[in-house]
C-alpha positions in Angstrom: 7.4 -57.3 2.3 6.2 -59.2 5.1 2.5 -58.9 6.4 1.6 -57.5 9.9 -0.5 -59.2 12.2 -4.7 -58.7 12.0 -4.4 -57.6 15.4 -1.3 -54.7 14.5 -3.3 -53.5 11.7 -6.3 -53.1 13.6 -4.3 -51.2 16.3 -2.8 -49.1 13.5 -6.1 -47.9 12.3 -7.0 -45.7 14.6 -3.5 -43.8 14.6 -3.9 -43.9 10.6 -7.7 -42.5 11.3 -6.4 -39.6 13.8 -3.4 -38.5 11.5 -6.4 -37.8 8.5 -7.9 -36.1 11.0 -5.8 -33.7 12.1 -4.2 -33.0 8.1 -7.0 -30.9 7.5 -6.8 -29.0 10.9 -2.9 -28.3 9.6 -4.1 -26.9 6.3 -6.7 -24.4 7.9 -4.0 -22.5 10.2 -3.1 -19.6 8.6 0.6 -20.5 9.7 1.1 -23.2 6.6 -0.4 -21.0 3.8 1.8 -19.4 1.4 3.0 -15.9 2.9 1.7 -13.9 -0.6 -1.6 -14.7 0.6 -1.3 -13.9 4.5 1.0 -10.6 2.9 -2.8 -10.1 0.1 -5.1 -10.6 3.0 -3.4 -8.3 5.6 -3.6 -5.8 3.1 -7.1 -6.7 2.2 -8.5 -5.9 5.7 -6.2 -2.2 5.6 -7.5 -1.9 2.1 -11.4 -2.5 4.3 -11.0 0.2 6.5 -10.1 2.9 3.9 -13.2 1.7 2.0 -15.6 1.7 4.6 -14.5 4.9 5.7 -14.1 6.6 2.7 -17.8 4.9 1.6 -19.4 6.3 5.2 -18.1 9.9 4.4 -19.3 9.8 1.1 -23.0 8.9 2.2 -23.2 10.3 5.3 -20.7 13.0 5.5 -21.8 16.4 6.0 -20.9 19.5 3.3 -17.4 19.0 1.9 -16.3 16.6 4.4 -15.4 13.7 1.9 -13.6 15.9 -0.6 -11.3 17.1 2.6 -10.8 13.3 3.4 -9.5 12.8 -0.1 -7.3 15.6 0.3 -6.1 14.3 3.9 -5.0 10.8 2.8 -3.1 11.9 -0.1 -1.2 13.9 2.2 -0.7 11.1 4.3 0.3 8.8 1.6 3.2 11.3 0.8 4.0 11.2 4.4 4.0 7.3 3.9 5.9 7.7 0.6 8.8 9.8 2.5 9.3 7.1 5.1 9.6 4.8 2.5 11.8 6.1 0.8 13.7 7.5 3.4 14.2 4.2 5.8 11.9 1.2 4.8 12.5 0.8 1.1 16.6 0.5 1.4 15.7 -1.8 4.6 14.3 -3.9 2.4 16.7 -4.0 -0.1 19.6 -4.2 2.4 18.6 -6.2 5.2 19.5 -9.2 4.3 23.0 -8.0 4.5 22.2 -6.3 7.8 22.5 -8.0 11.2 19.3 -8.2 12.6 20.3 -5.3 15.8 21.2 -3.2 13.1 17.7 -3.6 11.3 16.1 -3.1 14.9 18.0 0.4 15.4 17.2 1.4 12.0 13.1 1.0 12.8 13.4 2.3 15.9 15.1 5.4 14.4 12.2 5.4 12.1 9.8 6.2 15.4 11.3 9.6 15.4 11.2 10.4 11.6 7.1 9.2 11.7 6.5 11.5 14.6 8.3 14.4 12.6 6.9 13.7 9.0 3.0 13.9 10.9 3.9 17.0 12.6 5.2 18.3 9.3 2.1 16.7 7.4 -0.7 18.5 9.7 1.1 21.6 9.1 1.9 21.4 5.5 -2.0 20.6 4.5 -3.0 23.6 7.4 -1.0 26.0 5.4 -2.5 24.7 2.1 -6.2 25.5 3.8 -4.9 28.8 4.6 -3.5 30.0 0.5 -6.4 28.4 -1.3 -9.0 29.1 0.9 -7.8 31.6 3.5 -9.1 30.0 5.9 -6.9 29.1 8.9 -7.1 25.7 10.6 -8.8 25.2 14.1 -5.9 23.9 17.2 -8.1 21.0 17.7 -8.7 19.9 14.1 -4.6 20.0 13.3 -4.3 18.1 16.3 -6.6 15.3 15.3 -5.0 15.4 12.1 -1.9 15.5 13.6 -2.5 12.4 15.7 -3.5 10.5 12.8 -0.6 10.8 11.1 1.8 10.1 13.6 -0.7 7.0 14.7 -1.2 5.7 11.0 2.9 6.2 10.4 4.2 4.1 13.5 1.5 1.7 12.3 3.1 1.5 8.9 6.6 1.4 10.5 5.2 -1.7 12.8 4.0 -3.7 9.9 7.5 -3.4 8.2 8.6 -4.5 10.8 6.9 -8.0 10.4 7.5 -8.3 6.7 11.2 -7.9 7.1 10.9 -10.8 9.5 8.7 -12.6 7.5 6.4 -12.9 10.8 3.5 -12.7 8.4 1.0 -14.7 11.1 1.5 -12.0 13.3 1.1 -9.4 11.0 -2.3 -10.5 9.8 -3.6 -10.8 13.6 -2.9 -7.5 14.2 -4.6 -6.4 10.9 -7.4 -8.0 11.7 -7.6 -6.8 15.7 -7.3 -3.0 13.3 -10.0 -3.6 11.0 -12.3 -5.2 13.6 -11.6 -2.4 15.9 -11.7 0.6 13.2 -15.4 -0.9 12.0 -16.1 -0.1 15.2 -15.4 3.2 15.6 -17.0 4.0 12.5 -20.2 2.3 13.1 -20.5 4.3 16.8 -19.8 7.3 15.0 -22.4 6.4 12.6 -25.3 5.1 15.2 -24.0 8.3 17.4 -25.1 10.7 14.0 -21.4 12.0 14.6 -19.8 10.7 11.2 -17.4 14.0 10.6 -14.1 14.2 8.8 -12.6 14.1 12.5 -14.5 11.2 13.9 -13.1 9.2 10.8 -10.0 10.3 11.1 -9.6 9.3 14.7 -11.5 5.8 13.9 -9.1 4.9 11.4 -5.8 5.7 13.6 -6.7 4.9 17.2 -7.1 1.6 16.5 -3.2 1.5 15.5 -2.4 1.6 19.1 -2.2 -1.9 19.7 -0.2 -2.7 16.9 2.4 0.2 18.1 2.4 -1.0 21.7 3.0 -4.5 21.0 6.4 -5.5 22.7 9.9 -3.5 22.1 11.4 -6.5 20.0 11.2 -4.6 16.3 13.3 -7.6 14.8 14.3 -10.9 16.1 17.8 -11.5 17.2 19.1 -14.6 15.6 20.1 -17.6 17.8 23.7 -16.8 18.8 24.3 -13.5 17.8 25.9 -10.7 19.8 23.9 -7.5 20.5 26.8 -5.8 20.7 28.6 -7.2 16.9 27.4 -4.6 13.8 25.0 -3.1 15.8 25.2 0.4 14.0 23.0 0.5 10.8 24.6 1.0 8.2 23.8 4.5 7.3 25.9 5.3 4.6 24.2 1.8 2.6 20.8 3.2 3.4 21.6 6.6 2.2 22.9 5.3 -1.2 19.6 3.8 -1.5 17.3 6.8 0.1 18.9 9.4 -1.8 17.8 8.3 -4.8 14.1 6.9 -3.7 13.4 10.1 -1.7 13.0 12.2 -5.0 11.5 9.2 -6.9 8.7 8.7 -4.0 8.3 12.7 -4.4 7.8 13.0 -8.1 5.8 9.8 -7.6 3.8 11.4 -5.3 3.1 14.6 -7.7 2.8 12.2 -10.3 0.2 10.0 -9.0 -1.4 12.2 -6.2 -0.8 16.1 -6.6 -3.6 16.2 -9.4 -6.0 16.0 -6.2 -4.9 19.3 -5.0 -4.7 20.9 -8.8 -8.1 19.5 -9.2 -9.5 21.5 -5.8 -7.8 24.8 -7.0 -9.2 24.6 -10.1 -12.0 22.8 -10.0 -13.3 23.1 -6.7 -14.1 20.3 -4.2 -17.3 18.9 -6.2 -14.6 17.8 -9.0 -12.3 16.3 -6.1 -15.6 14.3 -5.0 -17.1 13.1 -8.7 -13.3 12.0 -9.5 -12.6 10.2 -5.9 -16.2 8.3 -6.0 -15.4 6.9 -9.0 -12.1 5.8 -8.0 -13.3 4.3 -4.6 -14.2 1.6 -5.8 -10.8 0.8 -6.6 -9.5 1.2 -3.4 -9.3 -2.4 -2.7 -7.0 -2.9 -5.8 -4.6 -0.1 -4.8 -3.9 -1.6 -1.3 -4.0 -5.3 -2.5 -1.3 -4.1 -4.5 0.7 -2.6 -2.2 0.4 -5.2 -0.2 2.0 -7.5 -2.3 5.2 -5.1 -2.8 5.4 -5.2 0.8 6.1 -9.0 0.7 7.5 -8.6 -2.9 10.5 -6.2 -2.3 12.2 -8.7 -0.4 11.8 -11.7 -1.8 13.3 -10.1 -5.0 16.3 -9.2 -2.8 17.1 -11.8 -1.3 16.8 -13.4 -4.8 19.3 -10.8 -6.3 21.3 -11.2 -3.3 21.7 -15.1 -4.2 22.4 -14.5 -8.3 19.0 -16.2 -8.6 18.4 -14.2 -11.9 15.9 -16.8 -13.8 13.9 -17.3 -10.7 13.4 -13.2 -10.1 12.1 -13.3 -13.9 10.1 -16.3 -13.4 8.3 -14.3 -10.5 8.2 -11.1 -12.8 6.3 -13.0 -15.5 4.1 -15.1 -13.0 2.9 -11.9 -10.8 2.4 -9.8 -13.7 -0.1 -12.5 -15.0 -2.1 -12.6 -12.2 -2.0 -9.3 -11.3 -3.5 -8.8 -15.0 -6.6 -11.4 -14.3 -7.2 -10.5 -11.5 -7.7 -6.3 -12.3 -9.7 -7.3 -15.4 -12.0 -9.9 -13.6 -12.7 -7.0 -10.7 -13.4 -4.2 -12.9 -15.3 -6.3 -15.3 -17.7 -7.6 -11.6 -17.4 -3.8 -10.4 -18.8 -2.9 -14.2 -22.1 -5.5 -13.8 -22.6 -5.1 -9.9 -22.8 -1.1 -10.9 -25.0 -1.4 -14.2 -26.8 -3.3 -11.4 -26.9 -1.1 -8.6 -26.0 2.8 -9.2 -27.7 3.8 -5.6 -23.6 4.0 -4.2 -22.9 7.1 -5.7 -25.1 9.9 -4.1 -27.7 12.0 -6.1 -25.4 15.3 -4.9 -22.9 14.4 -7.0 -24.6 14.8 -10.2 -25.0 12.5 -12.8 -21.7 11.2 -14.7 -20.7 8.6 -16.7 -19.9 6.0 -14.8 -19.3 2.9 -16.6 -16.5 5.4 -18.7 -14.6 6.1 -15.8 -14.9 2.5 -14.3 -13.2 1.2 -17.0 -11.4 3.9 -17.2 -9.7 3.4 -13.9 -9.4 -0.3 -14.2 -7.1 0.3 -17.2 -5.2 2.2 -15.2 -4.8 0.3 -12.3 -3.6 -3.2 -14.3 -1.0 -0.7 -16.0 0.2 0.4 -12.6 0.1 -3.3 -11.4 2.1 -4.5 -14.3 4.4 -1.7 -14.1 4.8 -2.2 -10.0 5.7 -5.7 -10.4 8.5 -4.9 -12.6 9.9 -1.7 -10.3 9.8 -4.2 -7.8 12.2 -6.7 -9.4 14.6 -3.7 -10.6 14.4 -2.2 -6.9 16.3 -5.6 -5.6 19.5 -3.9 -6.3 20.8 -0.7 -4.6 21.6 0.1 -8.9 17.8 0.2 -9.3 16.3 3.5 -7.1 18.5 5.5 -10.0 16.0 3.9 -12.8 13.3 4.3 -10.3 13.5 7.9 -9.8 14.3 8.9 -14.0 11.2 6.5 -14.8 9.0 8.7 -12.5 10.5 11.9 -13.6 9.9 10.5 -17.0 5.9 9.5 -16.0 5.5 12.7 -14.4 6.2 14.9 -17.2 4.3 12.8 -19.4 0.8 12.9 -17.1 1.1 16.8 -16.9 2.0 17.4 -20.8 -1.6 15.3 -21.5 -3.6 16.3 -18.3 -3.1 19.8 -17.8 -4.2 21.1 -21.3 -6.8 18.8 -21.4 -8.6 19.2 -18.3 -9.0 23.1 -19.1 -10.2 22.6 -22.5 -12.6 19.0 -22.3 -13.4 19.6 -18.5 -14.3 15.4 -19.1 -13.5 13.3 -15.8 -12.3 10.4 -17.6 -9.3 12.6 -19.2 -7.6 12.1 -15.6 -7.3 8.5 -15.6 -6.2 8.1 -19.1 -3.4 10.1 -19.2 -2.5 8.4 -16.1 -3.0 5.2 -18.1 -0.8 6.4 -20.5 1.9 7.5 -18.3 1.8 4.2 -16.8 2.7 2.5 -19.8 5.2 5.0 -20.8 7.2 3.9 -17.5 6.8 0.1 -18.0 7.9 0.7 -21.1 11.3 2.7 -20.0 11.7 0.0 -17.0 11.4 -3.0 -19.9 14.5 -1.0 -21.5 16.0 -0.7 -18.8 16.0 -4.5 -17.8 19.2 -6.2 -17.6 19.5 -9.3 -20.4 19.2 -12.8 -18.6 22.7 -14.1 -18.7 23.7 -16.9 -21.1 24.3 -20.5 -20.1 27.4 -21.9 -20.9 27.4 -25.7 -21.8 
């Protein structure tokens, strides 16, 4: 190979010098790191603002406030539950089937159901005030709560949006512009010695606006393509798919969520507050998690979609190991950091034992991690929301056979995460059964 010149080598030097350069400029834009991690840190900084909030009330609140906020966004996570099931879940399963128009009518149908599941939401959890504690709801307080829930909805509907598209650069920009925005709020509410249930409320769903008003364009058209050519959704696909998911999300919901609302009737609102401050804590987990089904659900489909049955168990195995270190490592750093410093529960909710329901909950969340990831893989197919919903129906029964009996005779908090330990398990167990065998090579 023949030599080149000193003087060509020298003037190749500096080109060699500015390419080094600029490789580690490449590797710091968010645009060339892998999309699980720009799909785990959007979620992260959503995950941020339910913390801080949730922390503020908790500290700061005033009377009953933080148990009512607890009993707000389990509402509106069966408001986000419905639309899921309704609309973004079979999306996800389906879209890569879909022309892209088709996908965009679909979301934008989805405007309409957000506005109608808030409306429905406010009122629901206004009539629920008015049995249990017969008490009717203030105009301006079911507005605000109203508003929330139609703003934190269209949010949701937004971000799916972007993870259909994979645009998961532009996702995490407007998650950030959110958190940095919602901090905000929250700290002028604070400095302003306004922290109430409605100040957080507001200053965890105004800053959704931006996100809601960006641009018309809910998918990308691809190059070439006809606006005109499949531009119907494909209703009747979707409904196969929602029809089964609605009543799993639902049971799901009861399942995982109702016991808030047993817990106030029962109970009263000091229970709802020991329970939920030992579970804040987790609320990072939870969201990091539902993060990565966000970016998850269609990965697996498109995988199904292409036969690639060894890769979609490759993933199942490699995510479910992960998700395992990484719950045991945070609850075993949650376990010392609180051992370390107790002062972030407040003296008015008693003394309990803490370090019982911390682990107590971290069991439970790397159950529900483990038995996410492999939902998520069985959800690939239109086949799987049948399994979905009898597994939940299945978990369901099995949390209330342990939980109601003994929560009126032990009256322990830790019997609450436990037997949703145990029904998490129960589920993995049925999904695990219900797993297809891997075909057999031939040859």
């Amino acid at each position: 190979m023949p030599c080149l010149p000193h003087s060509a080598r020298m003037r190749a030097r500096p080109f060699l010098a500015s390419a080094h350069e600029a490789l580690p400029m490449r590797r710091l834009s968010p645009a060339t790191w892998p999309k699980p991690l720009l799909s785990a840190l959007s979620q992260g900084l959503i995950s941020g603002v339910s913390f801080c909030s949730a922390l503020a009330l908790l500290h700061y609140g005033q009377g009953d406030d933080y148990s009512v906020y607890v009993l707000c966004i389990n509402a509106y996570l069966l408001l986000s539950s419905v639309l899921n099931a309704l609309l973004l879940q079979p999306l996800a399963t389906l879209s890569c089937r879909m022309p892209a128009v088709a996908v965009r009518r679909a979301l934008q149908f989805g405007m309409l159901c957000s506005l109608l599941l808030a409306l429905s939401g406010a009122l629901g959890l206004g009539l629920y005030r008015l049995i249990s504690e017969a008490h009717a709801t203030p105009v301006q307080a079911w507005g605000v709560l109203a508003l929330s829930y139609a703003l934190l909805l269209l949010r949701d509907l937004r971000r799916a949006a972007w993870l259909l598209d994979s645009q998961m650069c532009s996702l995490l920009k407007f998650d950030a512009l959110y958190c940095a925005l919602a901090l905000l709020l929250l700290a002028w509410a604070l400095w302003l010695g306004q922290l109430a249930l409605g100040a957080v409320l507001l200053a965890i769903s105004l800053p959704a606006l931006p996100m809601i008003l960006r641009g018309g364009r809910w998918t990308a058209l691809r190059a070439g393509q006809n606006p005109s050519v499949g531009a119907a959704p494909r209703w009747r696909e979707i409904w196969q798919c929602a029809r089964w998911a609605l009543p799993g999300v639902l049971v799901t919901w009861v399942w995982g969520s109702g016991y808030w609302f047993y817990l106030d009737s029962t109970q009263g609102k000091a229970a709802v507050a020991l329970l939920a401050a030992s579970r804040l804590l987790f609320t990072p987990i939870g969201l990091i998690n539902t993060g990565w089904g966000s970016y998850a659900r269609p990965v697996f489909a498109r995988l199904e979609h292409a036969g690639a049955h060894e890769r979609k168990q490759l993933l199942v195995r490699r995510y479910s190991g992960g998700a395992g270190m990484l719950v045991l490592l945070y609850t075993l750093l949650l376990s010392l950091t609180l051992a370390c410093w107790p002062q972030w529960m407040p003296a008015r909710l008693g003394r309990a034992p803490m370090q019982t329901l911390i682990w107590a909950w971290g069991m439970y969340y790397l159950a529900q991690w483990l038995r996410g990831v492999r939902l998520t893989s069985i959800l690939a197919s239109a086949a799987g929301f049948r399994t979905a919903f009898h597994a939940s129906l299945l978990a369901c029964a099995l949390f209330y056979v342990l939980f109601l009996p003994l929560s009126l005779t032990l009256h322990d908090p830790v019997v609450c995460p436990l037997a949703l330990m145990i029904s998490e398990i129960g589920i993995y167990v049925y999904l695990l059964l219900k797993t297809p065998p891997m075909p057999v090579r031939v040859g």
